[in-house]
N, CA, C and O atoms as a DFTB+ gen file, in Angstrom:
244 C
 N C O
     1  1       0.848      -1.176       0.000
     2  2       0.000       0.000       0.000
     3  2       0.893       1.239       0.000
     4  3       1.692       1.275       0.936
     5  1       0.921       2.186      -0.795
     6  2       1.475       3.356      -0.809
     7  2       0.487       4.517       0.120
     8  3      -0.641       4.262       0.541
     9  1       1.142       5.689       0.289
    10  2       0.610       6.413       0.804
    11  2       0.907       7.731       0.197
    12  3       2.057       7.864      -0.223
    13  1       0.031       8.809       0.057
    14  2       0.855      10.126      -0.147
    15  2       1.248      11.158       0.772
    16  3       0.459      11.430       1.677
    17  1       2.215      11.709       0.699
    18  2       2.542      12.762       1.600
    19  2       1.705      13.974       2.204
    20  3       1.000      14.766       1.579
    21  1       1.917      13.933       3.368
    22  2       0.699      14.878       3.868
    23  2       0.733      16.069       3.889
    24  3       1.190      16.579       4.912
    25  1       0.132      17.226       2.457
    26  2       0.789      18.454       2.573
    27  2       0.707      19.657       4.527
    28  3       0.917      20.861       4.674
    29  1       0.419      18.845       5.332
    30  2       0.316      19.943       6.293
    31  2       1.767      19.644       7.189
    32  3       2.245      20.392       8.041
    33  1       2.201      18.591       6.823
    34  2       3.833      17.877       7.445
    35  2       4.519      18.435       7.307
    36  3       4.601      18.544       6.084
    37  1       5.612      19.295       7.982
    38  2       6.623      20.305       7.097
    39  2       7.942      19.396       7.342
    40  3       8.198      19.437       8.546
    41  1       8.765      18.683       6.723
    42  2      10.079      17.819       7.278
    43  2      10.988      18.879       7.410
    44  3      10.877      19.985       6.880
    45  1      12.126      18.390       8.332
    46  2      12.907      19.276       8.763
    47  2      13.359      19.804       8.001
    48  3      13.310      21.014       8.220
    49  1      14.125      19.394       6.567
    50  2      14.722      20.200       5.773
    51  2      14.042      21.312       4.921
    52  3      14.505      22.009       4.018
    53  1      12.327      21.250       5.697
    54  2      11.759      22.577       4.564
    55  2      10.972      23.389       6.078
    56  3       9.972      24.102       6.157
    57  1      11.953      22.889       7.153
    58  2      10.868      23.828       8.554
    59  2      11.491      25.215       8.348
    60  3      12.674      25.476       8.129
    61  1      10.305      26.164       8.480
    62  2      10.653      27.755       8.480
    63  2      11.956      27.733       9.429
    64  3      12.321      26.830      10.183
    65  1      12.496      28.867       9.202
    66  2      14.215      29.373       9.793
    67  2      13.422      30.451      10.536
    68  3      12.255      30.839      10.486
    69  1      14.381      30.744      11.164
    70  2      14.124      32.090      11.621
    71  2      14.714      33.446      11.093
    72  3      15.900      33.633      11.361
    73  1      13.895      34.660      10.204
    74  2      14.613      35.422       9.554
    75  2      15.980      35.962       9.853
    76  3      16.457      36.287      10.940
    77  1      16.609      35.994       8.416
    78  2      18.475      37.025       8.521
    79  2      17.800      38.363       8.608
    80  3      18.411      39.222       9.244
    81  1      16.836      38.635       8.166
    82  2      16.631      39.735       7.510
    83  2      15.416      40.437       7.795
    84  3      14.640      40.175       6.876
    85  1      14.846      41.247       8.672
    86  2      13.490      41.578       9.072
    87  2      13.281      43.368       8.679
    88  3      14.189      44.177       8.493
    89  1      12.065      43.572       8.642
    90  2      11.642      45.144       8.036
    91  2      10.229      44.712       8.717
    92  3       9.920      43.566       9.046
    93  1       9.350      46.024       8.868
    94  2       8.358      46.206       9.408
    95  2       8.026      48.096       8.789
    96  3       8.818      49.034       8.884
    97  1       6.751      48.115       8.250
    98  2       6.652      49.649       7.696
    99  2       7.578      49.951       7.081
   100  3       7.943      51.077       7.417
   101  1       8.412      49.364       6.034
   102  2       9.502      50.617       5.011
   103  2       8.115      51.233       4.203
   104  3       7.011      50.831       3.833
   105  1       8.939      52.487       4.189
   106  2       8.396      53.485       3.164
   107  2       9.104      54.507       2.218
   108  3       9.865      55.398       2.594
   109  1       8.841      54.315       1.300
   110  2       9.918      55.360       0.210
   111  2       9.419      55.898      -0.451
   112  3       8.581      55.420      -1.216
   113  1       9.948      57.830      -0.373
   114  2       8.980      58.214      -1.217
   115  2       9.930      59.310      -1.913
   116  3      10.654      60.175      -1.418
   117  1       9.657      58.952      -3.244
   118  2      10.624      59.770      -4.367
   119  2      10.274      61.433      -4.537
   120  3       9.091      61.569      -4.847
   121  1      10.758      62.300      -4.455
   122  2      10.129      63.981      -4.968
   123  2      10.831      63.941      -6.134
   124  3      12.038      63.747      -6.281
   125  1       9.339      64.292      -7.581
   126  2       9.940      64.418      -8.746
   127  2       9.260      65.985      -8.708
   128  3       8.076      66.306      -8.610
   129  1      10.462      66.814      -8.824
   130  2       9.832      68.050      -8.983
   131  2       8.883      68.761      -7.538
   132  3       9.109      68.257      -6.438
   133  1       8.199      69.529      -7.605
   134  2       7.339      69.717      -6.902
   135  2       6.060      68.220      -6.067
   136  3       5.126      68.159      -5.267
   137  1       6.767      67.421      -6.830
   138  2       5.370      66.061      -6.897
   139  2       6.172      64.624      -5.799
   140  3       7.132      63.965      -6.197
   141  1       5.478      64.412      -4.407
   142  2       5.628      63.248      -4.042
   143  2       4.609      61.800      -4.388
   144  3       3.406      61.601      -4.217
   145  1       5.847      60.839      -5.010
   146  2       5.816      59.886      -5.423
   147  2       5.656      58.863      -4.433
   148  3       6.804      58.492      -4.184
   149  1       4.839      58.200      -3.725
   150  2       4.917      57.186      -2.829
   151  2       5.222      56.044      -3.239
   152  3       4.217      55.353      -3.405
   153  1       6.695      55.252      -3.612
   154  2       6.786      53.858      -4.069
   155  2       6.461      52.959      -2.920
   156  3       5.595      52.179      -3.317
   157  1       6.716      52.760      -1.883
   158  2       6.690      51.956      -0.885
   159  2       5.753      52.063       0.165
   160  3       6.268      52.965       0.826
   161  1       4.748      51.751       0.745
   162  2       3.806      52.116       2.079
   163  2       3.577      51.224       2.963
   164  3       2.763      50.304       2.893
   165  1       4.500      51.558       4.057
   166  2       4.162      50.019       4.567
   167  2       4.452      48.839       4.546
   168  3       3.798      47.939       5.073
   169  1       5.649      48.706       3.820
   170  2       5.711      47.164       3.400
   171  2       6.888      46.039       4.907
   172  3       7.916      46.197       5.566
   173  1       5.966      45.161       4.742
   174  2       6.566      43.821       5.665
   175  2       7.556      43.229       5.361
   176  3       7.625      43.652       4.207
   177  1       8.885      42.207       5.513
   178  2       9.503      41.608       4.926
   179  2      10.153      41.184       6.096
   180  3      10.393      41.834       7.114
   181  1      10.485      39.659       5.745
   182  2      11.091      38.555       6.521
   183  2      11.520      37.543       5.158
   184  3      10.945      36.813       4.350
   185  1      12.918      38.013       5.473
   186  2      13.941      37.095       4.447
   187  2      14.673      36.169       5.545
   188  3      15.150      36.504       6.629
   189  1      14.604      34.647       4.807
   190  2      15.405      33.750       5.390
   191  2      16.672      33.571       4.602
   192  3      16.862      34.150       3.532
   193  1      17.918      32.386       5.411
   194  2      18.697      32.025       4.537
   195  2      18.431      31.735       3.483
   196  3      17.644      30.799       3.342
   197  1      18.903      32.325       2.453
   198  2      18.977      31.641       1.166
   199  2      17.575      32.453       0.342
   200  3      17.637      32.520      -0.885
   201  1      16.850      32.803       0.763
   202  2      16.140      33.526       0.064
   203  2      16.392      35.015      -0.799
   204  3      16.801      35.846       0.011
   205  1      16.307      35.439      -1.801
   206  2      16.345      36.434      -2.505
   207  2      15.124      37.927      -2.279
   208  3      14.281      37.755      -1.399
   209  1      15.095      38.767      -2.756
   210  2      14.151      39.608      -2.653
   211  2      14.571      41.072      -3.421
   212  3      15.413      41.863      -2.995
   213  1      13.574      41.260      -4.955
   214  2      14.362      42.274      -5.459
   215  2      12.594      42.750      -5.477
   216  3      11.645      41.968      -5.429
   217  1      12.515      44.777      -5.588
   218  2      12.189      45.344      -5.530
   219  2      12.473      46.047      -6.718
   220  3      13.608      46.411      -7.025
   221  1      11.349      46.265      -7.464
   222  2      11.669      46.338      -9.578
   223  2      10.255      47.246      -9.480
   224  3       9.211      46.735      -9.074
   225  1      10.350      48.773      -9.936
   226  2       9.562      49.755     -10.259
   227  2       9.777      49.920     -11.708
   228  3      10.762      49.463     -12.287
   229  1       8.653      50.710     -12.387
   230  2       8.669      50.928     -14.026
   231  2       9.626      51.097     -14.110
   232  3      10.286      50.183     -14.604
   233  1      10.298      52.280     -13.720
   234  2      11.653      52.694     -14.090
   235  2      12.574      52.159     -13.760
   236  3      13.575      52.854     -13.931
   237  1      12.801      51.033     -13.267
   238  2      14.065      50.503     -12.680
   239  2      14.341      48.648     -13.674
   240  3      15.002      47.662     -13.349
   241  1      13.532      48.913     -14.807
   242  2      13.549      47.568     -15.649
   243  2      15.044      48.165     -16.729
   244  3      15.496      47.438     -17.613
């Protein structure tokens, strides 16, 4: 009898880490001219080992 894996099981080699990398509320805000630009409001982030995280606006392709 086979069985399938139980997606709610996390095995050790895929258990959450505890973040390198923590943020809470970043906010960035560009002045073009007379004019504020709000790119960022608020944003959360929890990076683990080995994880990546890029931040890509129109203008930044």
């Amino acid at each position: 009898m086979t069985s399938l894996p139980d997606p709610h099981r996390i095995s050790a080699r895929h258990a959450p880490q505890a973040p390198i990398f923590r943020t809470r509320g970043l906010t960035r805000v560009y002045a073009i001219g007379e004019v504020s630009v709000q790119a960022l409001r608020g944003l959360d982030v929890d990076l683990s080992s080995g994880e990546l995280l890029v931040l890509l606006g129109p203008l930044g392709v």
